[in-house]
C-alpha positions in Angstrom: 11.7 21.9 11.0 9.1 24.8 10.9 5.8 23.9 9.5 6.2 26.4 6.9 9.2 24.0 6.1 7.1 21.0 6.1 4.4 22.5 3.9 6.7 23.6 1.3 9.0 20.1 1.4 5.5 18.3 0.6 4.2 21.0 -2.0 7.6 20.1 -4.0 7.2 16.6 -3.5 3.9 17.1 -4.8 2.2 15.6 -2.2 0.1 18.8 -1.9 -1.3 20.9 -4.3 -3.0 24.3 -2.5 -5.5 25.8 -4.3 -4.6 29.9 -4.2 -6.4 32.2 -3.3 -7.3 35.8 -5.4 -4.3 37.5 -2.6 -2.2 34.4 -3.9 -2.2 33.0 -0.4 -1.7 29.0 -0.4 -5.3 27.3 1.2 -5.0 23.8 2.0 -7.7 21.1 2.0 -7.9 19.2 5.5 -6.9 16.4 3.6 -3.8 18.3 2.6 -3.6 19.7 6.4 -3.7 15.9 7.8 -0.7 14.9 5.1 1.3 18.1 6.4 0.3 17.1 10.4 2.0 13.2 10.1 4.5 14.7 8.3 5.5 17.1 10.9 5.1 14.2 13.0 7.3 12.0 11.1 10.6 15.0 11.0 10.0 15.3 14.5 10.9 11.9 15.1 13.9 12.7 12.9 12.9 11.3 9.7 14.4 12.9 6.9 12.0 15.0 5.0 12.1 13.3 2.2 12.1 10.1 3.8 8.7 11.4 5.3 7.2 12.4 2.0 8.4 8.9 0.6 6.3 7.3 3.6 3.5 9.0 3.3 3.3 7.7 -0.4 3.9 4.6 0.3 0.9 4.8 3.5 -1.2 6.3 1.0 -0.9 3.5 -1.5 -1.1 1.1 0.9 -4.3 2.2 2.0 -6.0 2.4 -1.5 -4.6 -1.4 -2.2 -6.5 -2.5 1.1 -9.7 -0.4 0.0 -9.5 -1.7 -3.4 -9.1 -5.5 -2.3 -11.7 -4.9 0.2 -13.8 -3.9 -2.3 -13.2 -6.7 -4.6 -13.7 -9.2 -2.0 -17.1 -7.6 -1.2 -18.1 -8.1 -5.1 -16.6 -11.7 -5.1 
């Protein structure tokens, strides 16, 4: 899949929301670059694209619980 692919796949999925610029070109954050770089990584490994998106969710989420209990155990 062609990173142009990728990009737009995530920017439906709403993983990704570029800013635009005043030309209407799409700039991404390197937050939003990092997303689009394991997802690349994940279709390349032949994960389905939306399968990709899904993990990336779930990754996400994942992380914030662990920050968040870490967090709480740190207060506790």
């Amino acid at each position: 899949m062609a990173g142009l692919d990728v990009l737009r796949s995530l920017d439906e999925a709403k993983l990704i929301n570029p800013q635009r610029s005043e030309g209407g070109h799409r700039r991404y954050s390197r937050y939003e670059l990092r997303i689009a770089a394991r997802a690349r990584d994940l279709v390349d490994q032949g994960t389905a694209p939306d399968a990709a998106c899904r993990i990336i969710i779930l990754e996400d989420q994942l992380a914030e619980a662990l920050r968040s209990n870490e967090q709480k155990q740190e207060q506790g």
